[in-house]
C-alpha positions in Angstrom: -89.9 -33.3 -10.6 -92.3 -30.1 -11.4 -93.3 -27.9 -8.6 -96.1 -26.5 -10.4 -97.5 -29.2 -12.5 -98.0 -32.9 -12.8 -96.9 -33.4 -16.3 -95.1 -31.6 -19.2 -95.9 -31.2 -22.9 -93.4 -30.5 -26.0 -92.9 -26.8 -25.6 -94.0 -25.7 -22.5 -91.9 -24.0 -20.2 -92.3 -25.1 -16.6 -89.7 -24.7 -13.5 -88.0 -28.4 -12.4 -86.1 -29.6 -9.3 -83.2 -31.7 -10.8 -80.8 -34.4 -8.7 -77.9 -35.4 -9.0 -76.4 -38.8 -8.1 -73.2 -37.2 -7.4 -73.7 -34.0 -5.5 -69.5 -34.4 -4.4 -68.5 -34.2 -8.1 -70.7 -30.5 -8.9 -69.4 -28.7 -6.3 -68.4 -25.5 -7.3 -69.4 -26.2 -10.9 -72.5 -25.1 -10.8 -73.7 -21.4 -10.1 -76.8 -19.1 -10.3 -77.4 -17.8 -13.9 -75.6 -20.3 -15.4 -77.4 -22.0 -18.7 -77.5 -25.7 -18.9 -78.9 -28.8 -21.4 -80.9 -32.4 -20.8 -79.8 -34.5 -23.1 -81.5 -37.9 -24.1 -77.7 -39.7 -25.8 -77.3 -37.2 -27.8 -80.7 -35.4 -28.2 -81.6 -31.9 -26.5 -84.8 -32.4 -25.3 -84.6 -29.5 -23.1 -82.7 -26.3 -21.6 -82.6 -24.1 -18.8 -80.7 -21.6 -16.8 -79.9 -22.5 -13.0 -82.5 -20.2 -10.5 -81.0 -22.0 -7.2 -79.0 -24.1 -5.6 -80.6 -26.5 -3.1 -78.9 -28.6 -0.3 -76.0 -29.5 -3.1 -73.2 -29.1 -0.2 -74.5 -30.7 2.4 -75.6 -33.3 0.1 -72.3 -33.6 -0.7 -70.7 -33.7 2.6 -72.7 -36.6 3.4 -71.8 -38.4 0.5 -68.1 -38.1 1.3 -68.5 -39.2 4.4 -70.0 -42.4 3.4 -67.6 -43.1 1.2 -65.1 -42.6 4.1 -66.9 -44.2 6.6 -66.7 -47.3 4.5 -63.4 -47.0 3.8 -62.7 -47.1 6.9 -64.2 -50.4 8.4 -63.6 -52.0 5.4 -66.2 -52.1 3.3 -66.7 -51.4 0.2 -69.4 -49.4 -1.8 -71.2 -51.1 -4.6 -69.5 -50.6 -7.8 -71.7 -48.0 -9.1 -71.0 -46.0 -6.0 -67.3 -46.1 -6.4 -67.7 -44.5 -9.7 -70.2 -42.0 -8.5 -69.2 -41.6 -4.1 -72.7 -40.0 -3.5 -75.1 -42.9 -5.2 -77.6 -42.8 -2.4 -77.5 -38.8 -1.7 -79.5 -36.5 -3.8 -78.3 -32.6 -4.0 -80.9 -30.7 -5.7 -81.3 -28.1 -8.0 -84.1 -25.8 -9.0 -83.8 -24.7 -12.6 
């Protein structure tokens, strides 16, 4: 997602709000300053430096506790959430 603009050409530099399925798993992985790549396989199609952090922990906190909540009464996540406990949360970035 772009804050300031709809779309994005080749080139351009614009600011982007970035999710992660798995906020649990980037907890104190991820600081201020730090540089980062998006890759397409194995393509760099773009690069950055993290700005802010945005709602990751308590993103994360929920995710855990879904994944206890189900362990709990039984059930079990979907298989994709097993691999990746926070499937349904979103912990947000601003690069």
């Amino acid at each position: 997602m772009y804050p300031d603009v709809e779309s994005v050409n080749p080139g351009e530099t614009v600011r982007a709000i970035l999710s992660f399925l798995s906020p649990d798993q980037h907890l104190g992985k991820l600081n201020v300053g730090s540089p980062f790549l998006v890759r397409e396989g194995r393509k760099v199609v773009g690069y950055g430096a993290i700005t802010r952090l945005v709602e990751l922990e308590a993103s994360a906190a929920r995710a855990k506790a879904r994944v206890r909540l189900a362990k709990a009464s039984g059930d079990h996540p979907p298989d994709h959430a097993r691999s990746h406990p926070a499937a349904a949360s979103r912990g947000r970035c601003s690069f």
